[in-house]
C-alpha positions as CSV (number, residue, x, y, z in Angstrom):
1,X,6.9,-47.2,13.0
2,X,10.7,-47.5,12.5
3,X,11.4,-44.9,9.7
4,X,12.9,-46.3,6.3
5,X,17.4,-46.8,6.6
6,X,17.7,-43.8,3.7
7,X,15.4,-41.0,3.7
8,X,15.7,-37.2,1.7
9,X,16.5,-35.5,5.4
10,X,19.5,-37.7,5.5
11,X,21.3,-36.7,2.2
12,X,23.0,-34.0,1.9
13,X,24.7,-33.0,-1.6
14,X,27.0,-30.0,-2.7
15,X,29.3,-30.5,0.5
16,X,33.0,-29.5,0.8
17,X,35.4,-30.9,4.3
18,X,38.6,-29.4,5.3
19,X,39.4,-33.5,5.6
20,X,38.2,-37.0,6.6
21,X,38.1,-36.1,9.8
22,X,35.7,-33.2,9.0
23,X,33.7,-34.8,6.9
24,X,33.3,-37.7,9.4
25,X,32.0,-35.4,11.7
26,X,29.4,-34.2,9.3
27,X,28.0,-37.6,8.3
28,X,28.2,-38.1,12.5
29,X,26.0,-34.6,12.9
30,X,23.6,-35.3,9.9
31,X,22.7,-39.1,11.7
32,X,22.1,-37.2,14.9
33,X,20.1,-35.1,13.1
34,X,17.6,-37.5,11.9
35,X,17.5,-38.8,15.0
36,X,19.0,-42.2,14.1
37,X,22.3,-42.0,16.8
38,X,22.9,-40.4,19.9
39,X,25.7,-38.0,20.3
40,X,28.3,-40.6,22.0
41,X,27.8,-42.6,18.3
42,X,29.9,-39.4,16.6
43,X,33.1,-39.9,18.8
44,X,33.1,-43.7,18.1
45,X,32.8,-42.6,14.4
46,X,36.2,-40.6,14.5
47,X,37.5,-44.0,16.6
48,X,36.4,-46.5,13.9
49,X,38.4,-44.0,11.1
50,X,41.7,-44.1,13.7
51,X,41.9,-47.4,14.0
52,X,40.5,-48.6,10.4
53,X,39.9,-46.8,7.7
54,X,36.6,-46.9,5.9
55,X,37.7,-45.5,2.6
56,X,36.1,-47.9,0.0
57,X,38.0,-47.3,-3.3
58,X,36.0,-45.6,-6.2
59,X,35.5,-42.6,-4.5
60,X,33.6,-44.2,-1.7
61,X,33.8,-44.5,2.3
62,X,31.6,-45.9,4.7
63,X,32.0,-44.1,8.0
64,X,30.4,-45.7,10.8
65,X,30.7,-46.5,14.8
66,X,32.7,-49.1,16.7
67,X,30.9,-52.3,17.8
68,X,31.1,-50.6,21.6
69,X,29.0,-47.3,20.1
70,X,26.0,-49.9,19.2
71,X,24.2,-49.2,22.5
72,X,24.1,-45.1,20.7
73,X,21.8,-46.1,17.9
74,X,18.5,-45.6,18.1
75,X,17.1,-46.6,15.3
76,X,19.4,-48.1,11.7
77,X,20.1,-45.3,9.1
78,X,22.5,-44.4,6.3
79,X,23.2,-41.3,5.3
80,X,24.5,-40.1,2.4
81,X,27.5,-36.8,2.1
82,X,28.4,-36.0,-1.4
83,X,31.3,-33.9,-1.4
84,X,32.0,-33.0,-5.1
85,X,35.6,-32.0,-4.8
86,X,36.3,-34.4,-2.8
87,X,38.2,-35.3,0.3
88,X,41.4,-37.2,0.7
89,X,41.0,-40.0,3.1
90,X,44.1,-41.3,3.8
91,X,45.7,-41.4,0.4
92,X,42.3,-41.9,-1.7
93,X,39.8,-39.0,-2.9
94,X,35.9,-39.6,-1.9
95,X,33.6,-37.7,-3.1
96,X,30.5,-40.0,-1.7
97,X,30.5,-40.9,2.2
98,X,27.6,-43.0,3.5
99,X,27.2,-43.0,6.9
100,X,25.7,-45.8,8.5
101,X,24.1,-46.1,12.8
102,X,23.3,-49.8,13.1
103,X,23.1,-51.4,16.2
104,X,23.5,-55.1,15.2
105,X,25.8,-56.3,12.0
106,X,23.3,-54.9,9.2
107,X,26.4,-52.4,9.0
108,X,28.0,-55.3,6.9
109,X,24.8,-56.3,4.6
110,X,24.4,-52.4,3.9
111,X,27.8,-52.5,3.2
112,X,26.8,-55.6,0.4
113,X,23.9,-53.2,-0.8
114,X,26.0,-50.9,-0.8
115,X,28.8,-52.1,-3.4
116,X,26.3,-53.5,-5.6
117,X,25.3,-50.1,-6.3
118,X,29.0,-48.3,-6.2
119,X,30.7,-51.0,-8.7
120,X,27.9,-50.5,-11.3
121,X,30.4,-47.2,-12.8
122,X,26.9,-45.7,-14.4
123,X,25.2,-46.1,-10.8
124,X,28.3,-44.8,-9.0
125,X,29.1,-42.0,-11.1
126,X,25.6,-41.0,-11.1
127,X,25.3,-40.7,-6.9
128,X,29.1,-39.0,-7.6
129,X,27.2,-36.4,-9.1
130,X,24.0,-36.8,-8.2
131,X,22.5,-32.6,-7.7
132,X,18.8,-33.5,-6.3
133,X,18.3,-36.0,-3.3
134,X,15.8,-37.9,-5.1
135,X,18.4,-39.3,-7.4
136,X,20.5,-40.6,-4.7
137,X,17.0,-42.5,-3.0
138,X,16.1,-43.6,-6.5
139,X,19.5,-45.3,-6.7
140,X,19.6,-46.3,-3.2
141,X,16.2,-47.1,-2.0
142,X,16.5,-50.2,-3.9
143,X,19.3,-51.7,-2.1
144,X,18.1,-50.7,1.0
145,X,14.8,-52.5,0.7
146,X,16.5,-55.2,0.2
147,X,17.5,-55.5,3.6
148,X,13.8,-54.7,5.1
């Protein structure tokens, strides 16, 4: 049984990064983690942010691979970083990164899901802040089953 795209292991509240690049490299080790990429998927992570970045606006990014780093993912996942202080990505402050390992282009309907959730300012304030991982699934999990 494929496990669900966004589950409690994968979000990880409370965080602080030196930078984007550090906190790229977090979302990259907490998709390892739960098993969803293999460790080639992290270095196409920092690639994808080098050549586009995947700062979303609203205190949002989306870090993910490169359409060559596909063949890395072994199962599609999200993870979600909250990094309360923030970190400035390029010239905008995020304070929520949402990784994402997919291996086909679901990347861009989570990225749908995604903003539906993140331009609702009660919903995206709320994950901004969120202090318990079950708030982030209760506002996420939704979205995401959508795409099951």
């Amino acid at each position: 049984m494929t496990p669900a795209l966004l589950e409690a292991e994968g979000v990880r509240l409370g965080l602080r990064a030196a930078d984007r690049w550090d906190a790229v490299a977090q979302a990259g080790e907490v998709l390892l983690e739960i098993g969803a990429v293999e460790r080639p998927y992290l270095e196409a992570m920092v690639e994808r942010e080098r050549s586009l970045s995947t700062f979303l606006g609203e205190g949002f990014a989306l870090p993910h691979g490169t359409d060559a780093s596909r063949a890395h993912v072994r199962h599609p996942a999200i993870a979600v970083l909250q990094f309360p202080e923030g970190v400035d990505w390029g010239g905008g402050l995020v304070q929520v990164a949402i990784a994402v390992a997919s291996a086909t282009d679901e990347h861009v309907r989570i990225l749908a899901e995604v903003a539906t959730v993140i331009t609702d300012p009660e919903k995206a304030q709320r994950l901004r802040e969120a202090d318990d991982a079950r708030d982030v699934l209760e506002l996420l999990t939704p979205a995401m089953e959508e795409l099951a």
